[in-house]
Z-matrix of the N, CA and C atoms (Angstrom, degrees):
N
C 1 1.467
C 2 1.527 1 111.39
N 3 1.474 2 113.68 1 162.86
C 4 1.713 3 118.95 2 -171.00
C 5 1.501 4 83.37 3 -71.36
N 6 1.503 5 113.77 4 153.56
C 7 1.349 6 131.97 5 159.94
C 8 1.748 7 105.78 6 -94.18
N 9 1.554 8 126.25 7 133.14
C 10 1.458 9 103.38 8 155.89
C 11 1.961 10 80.82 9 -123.03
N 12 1.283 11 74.64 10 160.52
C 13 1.993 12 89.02 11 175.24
C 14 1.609 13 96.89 12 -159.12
N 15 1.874 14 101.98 13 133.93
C 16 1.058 15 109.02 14 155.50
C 17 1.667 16 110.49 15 -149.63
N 18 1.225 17 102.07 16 -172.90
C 19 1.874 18 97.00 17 -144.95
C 20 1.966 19 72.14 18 -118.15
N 21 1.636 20 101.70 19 126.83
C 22 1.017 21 143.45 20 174.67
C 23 1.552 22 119.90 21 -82.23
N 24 1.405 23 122.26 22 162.54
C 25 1.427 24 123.90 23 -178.35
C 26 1.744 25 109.95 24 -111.70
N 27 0.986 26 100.61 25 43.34
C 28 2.022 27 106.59 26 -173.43
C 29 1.365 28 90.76 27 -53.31
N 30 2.100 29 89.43 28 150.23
C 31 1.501 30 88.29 29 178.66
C 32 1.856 31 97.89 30 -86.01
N 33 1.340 32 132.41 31 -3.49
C 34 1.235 33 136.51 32 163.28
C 35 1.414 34 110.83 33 -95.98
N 36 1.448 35 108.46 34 -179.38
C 37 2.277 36 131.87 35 161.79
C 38 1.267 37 79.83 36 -69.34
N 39 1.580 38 151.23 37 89.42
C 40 1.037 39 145.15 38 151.83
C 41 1.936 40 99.41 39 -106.86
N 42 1.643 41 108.84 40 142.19
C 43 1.230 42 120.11 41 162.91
C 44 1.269 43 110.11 42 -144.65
N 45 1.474 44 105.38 43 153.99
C 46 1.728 45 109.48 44 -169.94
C 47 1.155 46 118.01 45 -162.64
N 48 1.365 47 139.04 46 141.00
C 49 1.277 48 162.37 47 -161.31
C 50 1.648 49 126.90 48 -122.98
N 51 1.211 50 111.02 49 96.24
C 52 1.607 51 101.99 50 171.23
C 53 2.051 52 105.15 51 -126.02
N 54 1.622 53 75.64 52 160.16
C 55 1.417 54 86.02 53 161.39
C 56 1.297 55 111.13 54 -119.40
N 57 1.608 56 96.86 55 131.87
C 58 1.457 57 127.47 56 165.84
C 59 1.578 58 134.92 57 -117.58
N 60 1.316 59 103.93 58 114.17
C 61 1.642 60 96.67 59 -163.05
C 62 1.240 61 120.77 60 16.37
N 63 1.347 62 102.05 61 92.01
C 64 1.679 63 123.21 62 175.37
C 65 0.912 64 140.34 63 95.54
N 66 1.935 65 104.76 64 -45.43
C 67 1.263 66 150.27 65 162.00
C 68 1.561 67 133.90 66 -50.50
N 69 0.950 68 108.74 67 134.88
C 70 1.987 69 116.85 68 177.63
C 71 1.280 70 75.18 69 -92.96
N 72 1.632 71 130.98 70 128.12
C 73 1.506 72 121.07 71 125.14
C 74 1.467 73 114.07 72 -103.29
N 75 1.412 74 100.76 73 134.69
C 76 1.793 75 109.28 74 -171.19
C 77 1.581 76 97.74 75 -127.96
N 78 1.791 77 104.13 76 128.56
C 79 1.364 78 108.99 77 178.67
C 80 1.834 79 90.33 78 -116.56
N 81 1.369 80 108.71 79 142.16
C 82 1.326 81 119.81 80 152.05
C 83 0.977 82 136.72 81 -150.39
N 84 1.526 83 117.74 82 134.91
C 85 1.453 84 117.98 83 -171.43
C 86 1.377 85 129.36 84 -15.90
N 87 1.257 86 103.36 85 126.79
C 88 1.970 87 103.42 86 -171.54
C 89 1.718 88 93.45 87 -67.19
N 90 1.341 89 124.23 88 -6.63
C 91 1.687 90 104.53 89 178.09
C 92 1.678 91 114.63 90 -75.47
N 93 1.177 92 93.62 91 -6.12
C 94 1.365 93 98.15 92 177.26
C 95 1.784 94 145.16 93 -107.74
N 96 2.007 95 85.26 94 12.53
C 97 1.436 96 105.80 95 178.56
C 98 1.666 97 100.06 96 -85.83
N 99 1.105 98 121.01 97 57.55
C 100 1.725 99 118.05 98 173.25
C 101 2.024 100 73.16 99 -154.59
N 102 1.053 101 160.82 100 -47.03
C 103 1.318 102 163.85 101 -123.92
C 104 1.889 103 71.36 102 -66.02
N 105 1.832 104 101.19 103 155.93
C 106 1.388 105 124.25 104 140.96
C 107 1.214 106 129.83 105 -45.35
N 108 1.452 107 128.92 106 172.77
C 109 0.950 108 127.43 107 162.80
C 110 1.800 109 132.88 108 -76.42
N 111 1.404 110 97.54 109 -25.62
C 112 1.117 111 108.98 110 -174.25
C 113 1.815 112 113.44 111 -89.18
N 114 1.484 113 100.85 112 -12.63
C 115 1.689 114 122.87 113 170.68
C 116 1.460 115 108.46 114 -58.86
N 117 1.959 116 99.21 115 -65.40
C 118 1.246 117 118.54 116 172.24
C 119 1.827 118 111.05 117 -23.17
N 120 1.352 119 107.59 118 -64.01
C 121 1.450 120 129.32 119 -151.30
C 122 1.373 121 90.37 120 -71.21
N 123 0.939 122 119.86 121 -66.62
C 124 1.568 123 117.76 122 -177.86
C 125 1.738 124 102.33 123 -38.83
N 126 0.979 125 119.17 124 -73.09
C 127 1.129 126 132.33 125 -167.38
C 128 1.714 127 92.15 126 -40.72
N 129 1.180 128 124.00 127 -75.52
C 130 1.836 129 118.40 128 161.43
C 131 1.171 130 126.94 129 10.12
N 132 1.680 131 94.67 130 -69.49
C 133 1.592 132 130.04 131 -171.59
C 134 1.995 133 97.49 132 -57.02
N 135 1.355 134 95.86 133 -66.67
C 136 1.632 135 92.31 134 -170.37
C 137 1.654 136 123.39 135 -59.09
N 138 1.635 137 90.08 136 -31.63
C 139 1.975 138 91.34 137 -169.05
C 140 1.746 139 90.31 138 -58.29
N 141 1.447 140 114.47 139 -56.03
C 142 1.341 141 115.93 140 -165.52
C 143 1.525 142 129.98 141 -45.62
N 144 1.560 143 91.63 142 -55.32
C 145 1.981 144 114.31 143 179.26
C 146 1.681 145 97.04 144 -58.29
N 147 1.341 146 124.48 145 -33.23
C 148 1.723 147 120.60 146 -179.59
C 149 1.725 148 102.60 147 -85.55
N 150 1.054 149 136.84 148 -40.64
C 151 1.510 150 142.83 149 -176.52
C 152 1.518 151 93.55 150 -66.98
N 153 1.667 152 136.63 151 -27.34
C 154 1.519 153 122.79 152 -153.21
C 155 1.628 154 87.11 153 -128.40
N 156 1.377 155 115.66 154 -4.48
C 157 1.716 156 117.99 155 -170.30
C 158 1.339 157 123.09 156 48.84
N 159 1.340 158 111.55 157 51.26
C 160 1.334 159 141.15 158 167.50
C 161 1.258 160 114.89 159 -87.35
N 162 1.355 161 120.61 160 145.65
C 163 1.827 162 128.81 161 170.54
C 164 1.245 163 114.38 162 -47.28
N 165 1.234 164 134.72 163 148.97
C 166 1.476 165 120.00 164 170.93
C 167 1.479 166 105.77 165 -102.23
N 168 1.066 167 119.43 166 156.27
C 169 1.217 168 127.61 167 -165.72
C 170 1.800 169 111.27 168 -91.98
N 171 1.470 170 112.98 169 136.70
C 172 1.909 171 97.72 170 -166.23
C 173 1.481 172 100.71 171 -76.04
N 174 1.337 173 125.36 172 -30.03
C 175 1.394 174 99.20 173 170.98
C 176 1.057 175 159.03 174 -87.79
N 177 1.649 176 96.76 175 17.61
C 178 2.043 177 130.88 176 170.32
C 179 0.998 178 108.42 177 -98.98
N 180 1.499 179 117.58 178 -38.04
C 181 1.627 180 112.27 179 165.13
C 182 1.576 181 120.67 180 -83.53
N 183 0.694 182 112.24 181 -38.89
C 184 2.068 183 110.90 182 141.46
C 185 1.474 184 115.05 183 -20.76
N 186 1.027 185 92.19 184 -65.50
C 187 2.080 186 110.00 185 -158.27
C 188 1.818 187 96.31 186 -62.75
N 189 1.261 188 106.23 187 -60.50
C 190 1.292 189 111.96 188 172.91
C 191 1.433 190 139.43 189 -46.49
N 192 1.337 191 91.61 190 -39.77
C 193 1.736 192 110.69 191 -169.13
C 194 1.445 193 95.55 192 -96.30
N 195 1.076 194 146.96 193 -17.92
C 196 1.417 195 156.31 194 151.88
C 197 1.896 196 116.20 195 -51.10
N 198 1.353 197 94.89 196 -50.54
C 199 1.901 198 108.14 197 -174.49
C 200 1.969 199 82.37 198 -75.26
N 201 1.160 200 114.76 199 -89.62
C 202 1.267 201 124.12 200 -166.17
C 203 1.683 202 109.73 201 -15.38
N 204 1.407 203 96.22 202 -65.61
C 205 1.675 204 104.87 203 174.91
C 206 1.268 205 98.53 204 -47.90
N 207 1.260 206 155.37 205 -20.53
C 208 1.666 207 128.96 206 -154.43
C 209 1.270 208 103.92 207 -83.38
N 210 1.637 209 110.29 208 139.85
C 211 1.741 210 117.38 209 177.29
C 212 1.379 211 113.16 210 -26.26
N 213 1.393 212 118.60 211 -56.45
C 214 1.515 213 138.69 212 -174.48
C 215 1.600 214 99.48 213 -43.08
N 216 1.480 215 112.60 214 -76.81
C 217 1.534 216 112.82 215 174.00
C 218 1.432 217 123.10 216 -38.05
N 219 1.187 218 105.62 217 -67.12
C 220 1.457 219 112.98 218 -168.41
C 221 1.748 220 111.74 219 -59.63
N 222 1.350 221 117.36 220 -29.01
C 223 1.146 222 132.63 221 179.92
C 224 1.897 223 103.58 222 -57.61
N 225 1.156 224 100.68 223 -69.34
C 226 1.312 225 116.43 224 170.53
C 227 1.759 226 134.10 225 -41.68
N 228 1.821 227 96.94 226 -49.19
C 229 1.709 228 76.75 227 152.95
C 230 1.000 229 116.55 228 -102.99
N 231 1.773 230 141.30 229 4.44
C 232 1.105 231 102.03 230 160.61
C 233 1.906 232 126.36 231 -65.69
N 234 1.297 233 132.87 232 -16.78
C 235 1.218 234 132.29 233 142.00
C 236 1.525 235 116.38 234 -39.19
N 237 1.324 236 116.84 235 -46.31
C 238 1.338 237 115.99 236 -166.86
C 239 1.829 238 110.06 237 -71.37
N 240 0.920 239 121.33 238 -32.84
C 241 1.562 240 151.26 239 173.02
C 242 1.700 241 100.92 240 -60.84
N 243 1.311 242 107.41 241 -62.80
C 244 1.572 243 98.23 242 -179.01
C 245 1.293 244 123.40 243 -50.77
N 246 1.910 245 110.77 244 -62.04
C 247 1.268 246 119.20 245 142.86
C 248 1.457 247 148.01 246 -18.76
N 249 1.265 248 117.29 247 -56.12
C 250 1.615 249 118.45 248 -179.63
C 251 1.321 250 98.89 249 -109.39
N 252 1.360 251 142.07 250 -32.70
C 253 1.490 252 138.02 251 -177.74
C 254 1.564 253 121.26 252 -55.22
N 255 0.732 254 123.56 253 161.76
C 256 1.626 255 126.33 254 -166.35
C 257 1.260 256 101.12 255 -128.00
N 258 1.034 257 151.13 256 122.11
C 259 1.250 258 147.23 257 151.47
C 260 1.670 259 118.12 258 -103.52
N 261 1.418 260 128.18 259 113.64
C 262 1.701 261 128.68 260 172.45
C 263 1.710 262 106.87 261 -65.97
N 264 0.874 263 116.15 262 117.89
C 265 1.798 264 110.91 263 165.10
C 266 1.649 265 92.17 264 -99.03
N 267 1.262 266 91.73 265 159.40
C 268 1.518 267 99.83 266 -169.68
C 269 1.187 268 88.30 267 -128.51
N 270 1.317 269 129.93 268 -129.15
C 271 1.622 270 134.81 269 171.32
C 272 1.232 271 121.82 270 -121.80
N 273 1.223 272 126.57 271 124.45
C 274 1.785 273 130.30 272 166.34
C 275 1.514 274 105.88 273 -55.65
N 276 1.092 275 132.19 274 -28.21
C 277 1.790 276 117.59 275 154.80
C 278 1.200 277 132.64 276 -74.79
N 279 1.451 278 105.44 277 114.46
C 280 1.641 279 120.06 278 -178.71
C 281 1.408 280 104.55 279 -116.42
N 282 1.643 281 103.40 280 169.01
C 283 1.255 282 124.96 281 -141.79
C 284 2.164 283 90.06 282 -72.26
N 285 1.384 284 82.12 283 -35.50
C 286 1.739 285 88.82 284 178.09
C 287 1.514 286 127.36 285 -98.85
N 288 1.404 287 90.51 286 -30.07
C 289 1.855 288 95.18 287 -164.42
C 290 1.492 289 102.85 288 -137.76
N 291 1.385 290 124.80 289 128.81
C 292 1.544 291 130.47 290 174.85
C 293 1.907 292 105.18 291 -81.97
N 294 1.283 293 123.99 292 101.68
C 295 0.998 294 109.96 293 156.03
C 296 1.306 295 152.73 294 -58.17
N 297 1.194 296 119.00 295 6.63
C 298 1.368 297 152.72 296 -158.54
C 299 1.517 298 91.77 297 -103.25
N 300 1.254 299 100.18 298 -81.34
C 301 1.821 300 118.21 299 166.41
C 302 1.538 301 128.09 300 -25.99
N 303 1.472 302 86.40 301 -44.16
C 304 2.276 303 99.60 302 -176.83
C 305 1.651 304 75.85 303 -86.09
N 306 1.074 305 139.10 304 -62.37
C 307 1.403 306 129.44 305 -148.84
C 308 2.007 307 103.83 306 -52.21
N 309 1.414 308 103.67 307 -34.40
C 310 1.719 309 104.18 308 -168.97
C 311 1.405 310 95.93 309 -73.84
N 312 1.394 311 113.86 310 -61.73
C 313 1.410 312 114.34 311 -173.26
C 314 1.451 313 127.69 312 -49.02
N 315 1.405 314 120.03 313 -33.34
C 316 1.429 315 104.71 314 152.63
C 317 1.299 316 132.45 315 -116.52
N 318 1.629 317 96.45 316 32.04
C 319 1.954 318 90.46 317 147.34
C 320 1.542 319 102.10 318 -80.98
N 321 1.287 320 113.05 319 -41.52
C 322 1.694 321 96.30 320 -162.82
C 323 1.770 322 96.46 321 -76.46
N 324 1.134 323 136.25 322 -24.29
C 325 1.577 324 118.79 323 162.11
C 326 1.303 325 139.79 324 -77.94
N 327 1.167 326 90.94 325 -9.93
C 328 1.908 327 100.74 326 159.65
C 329 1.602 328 146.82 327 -136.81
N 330 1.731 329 82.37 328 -7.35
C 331 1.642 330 103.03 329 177.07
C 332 1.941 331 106.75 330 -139.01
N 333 0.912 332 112.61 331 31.20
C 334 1.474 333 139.13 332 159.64
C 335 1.421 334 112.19 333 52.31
N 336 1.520 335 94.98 334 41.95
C 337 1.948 336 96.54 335 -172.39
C 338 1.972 337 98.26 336 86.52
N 339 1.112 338 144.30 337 -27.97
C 340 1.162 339 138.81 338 -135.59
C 341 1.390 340 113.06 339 -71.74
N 342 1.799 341 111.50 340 -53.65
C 343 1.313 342 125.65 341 179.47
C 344 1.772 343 112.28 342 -64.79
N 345 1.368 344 96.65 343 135.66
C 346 1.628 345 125.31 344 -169.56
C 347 1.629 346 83.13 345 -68.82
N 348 1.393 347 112.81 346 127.67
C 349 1.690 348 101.29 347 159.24
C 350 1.292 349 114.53 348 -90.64
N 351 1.752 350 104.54 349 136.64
C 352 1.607 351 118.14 350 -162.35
C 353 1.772 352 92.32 351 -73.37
N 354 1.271 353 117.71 352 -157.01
C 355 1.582 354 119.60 353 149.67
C 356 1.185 355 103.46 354 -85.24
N 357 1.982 356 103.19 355 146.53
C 358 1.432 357 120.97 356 171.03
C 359 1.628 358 108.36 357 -107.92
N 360 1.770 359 96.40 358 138.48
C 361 1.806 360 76.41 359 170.16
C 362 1.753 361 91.02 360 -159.76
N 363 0.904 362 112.15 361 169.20
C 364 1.662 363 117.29 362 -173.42
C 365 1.626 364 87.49 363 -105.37
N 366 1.547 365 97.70 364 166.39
C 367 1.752 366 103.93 365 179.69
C 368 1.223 367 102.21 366 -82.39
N 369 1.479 368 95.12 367 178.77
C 370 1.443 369 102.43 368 -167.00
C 371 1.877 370 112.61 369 -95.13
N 372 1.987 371 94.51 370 -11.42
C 373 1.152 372 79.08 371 176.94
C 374 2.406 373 94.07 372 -129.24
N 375 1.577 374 90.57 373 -149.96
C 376 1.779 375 77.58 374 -175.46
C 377 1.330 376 113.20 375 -117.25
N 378 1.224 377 109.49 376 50.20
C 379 1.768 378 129.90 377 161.02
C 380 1.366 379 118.06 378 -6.18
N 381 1.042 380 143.35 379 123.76
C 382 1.724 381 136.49 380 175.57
C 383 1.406 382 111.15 381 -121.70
N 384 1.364 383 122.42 382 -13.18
C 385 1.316 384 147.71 383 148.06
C 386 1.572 385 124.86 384 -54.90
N 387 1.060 386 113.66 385 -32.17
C 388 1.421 387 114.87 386 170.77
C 389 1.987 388 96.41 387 -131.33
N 390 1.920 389 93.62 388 140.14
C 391 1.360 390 76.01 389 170.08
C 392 1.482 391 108.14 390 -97.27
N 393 1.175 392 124.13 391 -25.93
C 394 1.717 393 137.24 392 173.54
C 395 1.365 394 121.13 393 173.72
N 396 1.213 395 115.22 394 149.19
C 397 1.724 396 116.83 395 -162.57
C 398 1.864 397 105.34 396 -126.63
N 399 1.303 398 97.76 397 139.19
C 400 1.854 399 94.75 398 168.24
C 401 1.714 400 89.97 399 -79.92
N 402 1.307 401 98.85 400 165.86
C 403 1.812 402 117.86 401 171.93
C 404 1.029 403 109.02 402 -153.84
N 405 1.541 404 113.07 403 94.15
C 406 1.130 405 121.54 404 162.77
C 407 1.673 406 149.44 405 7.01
N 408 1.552 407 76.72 406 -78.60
C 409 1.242 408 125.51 407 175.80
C 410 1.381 409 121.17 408 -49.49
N 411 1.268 410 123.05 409 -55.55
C 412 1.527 411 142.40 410 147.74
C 413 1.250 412 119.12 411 -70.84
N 414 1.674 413 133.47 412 -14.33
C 415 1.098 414 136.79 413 -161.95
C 416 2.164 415 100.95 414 29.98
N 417 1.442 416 90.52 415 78.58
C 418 1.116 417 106.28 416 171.33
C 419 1.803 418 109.68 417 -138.70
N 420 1.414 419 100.79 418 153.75
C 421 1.185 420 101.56 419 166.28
C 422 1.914 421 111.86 420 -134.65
N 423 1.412 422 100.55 421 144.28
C 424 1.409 423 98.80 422 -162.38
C 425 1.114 424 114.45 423 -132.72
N 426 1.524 425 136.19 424 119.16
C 427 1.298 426 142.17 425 -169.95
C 428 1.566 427 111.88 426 -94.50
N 429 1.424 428 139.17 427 134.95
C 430 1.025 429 137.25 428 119.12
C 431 1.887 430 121.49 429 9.03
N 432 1.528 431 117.64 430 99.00
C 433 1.398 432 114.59 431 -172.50
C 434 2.243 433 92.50 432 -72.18
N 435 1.006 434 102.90 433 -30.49
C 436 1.324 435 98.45 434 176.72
C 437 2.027 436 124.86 435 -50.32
N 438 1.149 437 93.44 436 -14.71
C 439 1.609 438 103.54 437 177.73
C 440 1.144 439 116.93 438 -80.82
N 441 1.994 440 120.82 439 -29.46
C 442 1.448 441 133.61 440 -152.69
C 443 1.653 442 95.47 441 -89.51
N 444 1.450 443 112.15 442 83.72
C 445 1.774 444 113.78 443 -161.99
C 446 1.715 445 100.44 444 -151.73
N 447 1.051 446 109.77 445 138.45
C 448 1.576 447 116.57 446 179.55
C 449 1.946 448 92.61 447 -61.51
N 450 1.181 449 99.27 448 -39.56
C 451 1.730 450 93.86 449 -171.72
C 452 1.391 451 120.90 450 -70.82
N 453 1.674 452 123.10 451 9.96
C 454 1.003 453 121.86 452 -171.52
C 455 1.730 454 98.61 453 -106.30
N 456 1.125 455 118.17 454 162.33
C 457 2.030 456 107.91 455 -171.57
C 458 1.801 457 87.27 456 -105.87
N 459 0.896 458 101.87 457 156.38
C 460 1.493 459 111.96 458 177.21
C 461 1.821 460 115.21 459 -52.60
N 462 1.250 461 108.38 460 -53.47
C 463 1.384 462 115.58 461 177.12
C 464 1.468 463 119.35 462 -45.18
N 465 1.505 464 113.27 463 -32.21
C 466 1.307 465 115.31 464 168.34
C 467 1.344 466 121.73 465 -56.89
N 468 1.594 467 120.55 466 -51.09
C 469 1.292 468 135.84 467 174.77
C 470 1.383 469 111.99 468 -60.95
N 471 1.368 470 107.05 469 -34.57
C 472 1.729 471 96.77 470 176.83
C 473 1.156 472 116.07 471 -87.47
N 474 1.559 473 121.39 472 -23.08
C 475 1.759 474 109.63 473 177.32
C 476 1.448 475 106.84 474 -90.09
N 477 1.599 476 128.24 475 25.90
C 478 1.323 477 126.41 476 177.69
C 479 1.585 478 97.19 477 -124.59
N 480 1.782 479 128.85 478 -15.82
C 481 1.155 480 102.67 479 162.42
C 482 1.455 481 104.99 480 -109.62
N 483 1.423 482 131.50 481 22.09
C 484 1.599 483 141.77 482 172.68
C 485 1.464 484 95.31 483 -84.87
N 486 1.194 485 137.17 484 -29.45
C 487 1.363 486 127.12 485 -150.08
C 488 1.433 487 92.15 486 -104.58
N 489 1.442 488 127.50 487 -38.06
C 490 1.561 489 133.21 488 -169.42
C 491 1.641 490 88.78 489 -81.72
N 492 1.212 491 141.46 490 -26.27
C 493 1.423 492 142.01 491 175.69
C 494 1.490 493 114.07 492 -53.44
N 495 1.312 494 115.17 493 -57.58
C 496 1.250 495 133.92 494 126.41
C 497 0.859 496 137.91 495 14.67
N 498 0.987 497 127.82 496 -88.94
C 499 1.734 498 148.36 497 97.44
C 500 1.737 499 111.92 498 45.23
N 501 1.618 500 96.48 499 -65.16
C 502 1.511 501 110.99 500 -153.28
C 503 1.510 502 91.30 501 -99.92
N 504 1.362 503 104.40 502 -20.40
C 505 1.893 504 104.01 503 -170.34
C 506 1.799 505 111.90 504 -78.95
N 507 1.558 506 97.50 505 -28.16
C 508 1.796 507 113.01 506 -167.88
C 509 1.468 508 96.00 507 -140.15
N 510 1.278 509 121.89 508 86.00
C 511 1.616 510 140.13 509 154.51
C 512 0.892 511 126.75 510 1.45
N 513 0.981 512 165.85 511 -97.46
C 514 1.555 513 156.39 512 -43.48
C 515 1.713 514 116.31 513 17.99
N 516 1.913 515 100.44 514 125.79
C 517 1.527 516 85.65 515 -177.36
C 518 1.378 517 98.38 516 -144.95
N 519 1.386 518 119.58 517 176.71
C 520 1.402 519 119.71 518 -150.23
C 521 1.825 520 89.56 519 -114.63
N 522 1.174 521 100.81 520 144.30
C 523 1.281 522 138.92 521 -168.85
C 524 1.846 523 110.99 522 -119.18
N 525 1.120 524 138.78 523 69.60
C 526 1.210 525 135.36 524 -165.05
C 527 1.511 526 104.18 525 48.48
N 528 1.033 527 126.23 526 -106.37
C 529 1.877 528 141.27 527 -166.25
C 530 1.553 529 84.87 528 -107.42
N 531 0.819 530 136.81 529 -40.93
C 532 1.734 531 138.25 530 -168.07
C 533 2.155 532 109.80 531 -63.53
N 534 1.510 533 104.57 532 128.97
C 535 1.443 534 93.55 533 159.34
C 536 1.568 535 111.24 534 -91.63
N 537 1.111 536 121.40 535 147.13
C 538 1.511 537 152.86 536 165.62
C 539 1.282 538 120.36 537 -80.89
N 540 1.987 539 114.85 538 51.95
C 541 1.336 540 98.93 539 -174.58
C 542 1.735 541 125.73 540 -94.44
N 543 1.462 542 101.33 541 6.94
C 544 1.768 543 101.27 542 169.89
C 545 1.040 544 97.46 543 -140.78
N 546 1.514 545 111.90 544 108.43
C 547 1.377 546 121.07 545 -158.58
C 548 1.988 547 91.60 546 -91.52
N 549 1.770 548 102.44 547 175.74
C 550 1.557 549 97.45 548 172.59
C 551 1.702 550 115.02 549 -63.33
N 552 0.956 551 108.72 550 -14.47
C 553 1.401 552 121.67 551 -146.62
C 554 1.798 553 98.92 552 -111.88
N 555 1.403 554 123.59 553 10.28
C 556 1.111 555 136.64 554 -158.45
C 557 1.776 556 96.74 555 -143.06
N 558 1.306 557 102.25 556 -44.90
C 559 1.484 558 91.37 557 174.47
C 560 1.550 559 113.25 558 -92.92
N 561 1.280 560 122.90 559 -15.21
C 562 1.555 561 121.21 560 151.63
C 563 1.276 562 112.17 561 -26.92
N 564 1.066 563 112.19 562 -85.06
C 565 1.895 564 132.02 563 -174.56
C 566 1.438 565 86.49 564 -55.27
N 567 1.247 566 153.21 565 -47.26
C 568 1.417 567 115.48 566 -164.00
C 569 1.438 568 103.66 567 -77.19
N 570 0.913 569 157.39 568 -34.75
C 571 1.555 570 167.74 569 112.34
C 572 1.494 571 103.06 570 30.89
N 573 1.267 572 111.14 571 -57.93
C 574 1.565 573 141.09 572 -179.47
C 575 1.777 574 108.42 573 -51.91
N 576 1.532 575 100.32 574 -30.99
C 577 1.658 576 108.06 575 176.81
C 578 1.526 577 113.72 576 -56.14
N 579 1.301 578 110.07 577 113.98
C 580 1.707 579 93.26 578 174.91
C 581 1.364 580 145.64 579 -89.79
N 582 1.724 581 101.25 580 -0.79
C 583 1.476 582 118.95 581 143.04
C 584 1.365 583 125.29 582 -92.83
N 585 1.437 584 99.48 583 18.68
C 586 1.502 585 108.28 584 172.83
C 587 1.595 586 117.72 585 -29.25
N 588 1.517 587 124.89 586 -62.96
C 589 1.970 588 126.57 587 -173.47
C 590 1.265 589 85.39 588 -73.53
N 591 1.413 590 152.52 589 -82.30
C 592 1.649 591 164.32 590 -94.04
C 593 1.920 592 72.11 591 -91.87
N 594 1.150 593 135.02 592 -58.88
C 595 1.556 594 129.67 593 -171.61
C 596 1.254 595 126.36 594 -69.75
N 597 1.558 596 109.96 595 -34.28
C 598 1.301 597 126.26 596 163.67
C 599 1.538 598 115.82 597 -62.53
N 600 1.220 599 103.21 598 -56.72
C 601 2.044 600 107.05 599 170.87
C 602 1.395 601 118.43 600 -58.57
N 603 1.316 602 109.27 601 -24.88
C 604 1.670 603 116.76 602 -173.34
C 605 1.651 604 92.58 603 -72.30
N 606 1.486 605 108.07 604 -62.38
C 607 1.939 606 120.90 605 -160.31
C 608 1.500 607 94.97 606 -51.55
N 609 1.428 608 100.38 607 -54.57
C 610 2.012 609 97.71 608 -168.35
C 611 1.744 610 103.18 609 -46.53
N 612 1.686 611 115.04 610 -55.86
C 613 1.544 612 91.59 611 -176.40
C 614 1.429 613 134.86 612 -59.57
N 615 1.539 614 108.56 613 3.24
C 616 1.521 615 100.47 614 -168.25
C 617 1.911 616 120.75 615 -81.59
């Protein structure tokens, strides 16, 4: 089939492939109209082998995950993300638990007042799949609305926004082609949680 491809303004490294009467249409990130040639190709290799459910090959997903990871890239959309990304904040007051509130109380009990509080906000919907994520990008942090429940014990809520704290204290960092997102020095301090199991046993039953 004709290929058309042109390089898109995602508010993410998003790339994508459909067929349309006849047609390959392939959009990819405009961060990637400076990419190599051999980036390009890879990139080929994967939209296709996932559009036809083919294996991917380790040295296109190599090639890729190598460029993408580079400071330069990653630097770039995360700018690009702040910019075009949208983020909803909803409210750090819930029906049960102020996130705002758990957020003060254990900076000054475990990080000594130090950490800047990002924005807090619960999701917008009741996710059980995610329990909550820092985002960079927004310097947001976002809880699971499914947690904000008289039936949840407090310790749960605090070792789910202690761990995304975490999060904001020890980065994500690059490791050759590899990200570094629980560093040694990141799962130390969660260790340090002292309802650490009692939160863990609670989350697994939900």
């Amino acid at each position: 089939p004709e290929f058309v491809v042109e390089f898109f303004a995602f508010a993410n490294l998003n790339n994508t492939i459909r067929l349309r009467e006849g047609r390959l249409l392939v959009r990819l990130s405009d961060l990637l109209e400076g990419a190599p040639q051999s980036v390009l190709g890879a990139i080929a290799h994967i939209l296709l082998a996932k559009m036809y459910r083919r294996p991917i090959e380790r040295e296109h997903a190599s090639r890729y995950r190598r460029y993408v990871s580079s400071h330069d890239i990653t630097q770039k959309a995360h700018l690009v993300r702040q910019i075009r990304g949208r983020k909803r904040i909803e409210s750090a007051r819930g029906h049960t638990y102020d996130l705002e509130k758990v957020f003060d109380d254990l900076n000054t009990r475990f990080f000594y007042g130090l950490l800047a509080r990002p924005q807090m906000t619960w999701s917008r919907d009741h996710a059980r799949n995610s329990l909550g994520h820092y985002d960079p990008a927004h310097n947001a942090i976002v809880v699971s609305r499914v947690f904000d429940h008289p039936a949840v014990p407090r310790c749960a809520i605090e070792y789910i926004v202690y761990h995304e704290m975490l999060h904001l204290k020890h980065p994500v960092k690059l490791r050759g082609n590899r990200r570094c997102v629980h560093s040694a020095a990141f799962q130390a301090e969660e260790r340090l949680f002292p309802g650490l199991e009692n939160a863990k046993q609670f989350l697994k039953r939900l």
